[in-house]
N, C-alpha and C positions, 0 to 999 in steps of 0.2 A: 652361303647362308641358306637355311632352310624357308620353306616359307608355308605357310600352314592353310588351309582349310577347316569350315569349323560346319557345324553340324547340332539341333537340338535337335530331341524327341520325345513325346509322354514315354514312361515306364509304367505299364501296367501290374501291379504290384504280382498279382496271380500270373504271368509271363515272364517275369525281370532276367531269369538267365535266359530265356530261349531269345529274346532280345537282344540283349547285350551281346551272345553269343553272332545274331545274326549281323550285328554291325563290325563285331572285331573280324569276323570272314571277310569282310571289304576293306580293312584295311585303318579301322575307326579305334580310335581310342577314346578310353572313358577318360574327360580330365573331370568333371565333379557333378554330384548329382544334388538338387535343389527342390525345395516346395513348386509346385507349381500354381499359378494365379489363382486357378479354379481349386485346388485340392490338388490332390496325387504327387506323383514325382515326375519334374522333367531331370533328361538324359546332356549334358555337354561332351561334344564329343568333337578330337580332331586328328589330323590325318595329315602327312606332307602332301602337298596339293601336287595334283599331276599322275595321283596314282588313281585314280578314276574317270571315266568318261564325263564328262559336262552333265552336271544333273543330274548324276549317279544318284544325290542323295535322296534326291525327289521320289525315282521310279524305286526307289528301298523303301523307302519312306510309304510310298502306297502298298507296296508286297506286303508290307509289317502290317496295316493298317486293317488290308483284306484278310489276312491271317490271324491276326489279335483284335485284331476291331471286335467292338460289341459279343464280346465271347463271356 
């Protein structure tokens, strides 16, 4: 049986492929994209677990941040 890992993140609307693009290279699937609390769009995303390091999604998650953040 598979067993999944799962993953949120803002979509910055001005970024949305370069994003998307930078999680499916890790191995991230988009299952459905939503309103987000504040405005915007957040990202759900998952992945069979085991195919990345512990917290992978974290140190992505900042790379993306540092990269698209406040742009």
């Amino acid at each position: 049986m598979t067993t999944w890992e799962y993953m949120t993140t803002p979509l910055l609307i001005h970024n949305t492929a370069a994003i998307l693009n930078n999680w499916g290279k890790q191995g991230w699937e988009l299952v459905q994209v939503v309103p987000g609390p504040e405005g915007g769009l957040v990202g759900y995303f998952k992945r069979p677990s085991g195919q990345g390091s512990a917290n992978a999604g974290l140190g992505a998650a900042a790379q993306a941040a540092q990269q698209f953040g406040d742009a």
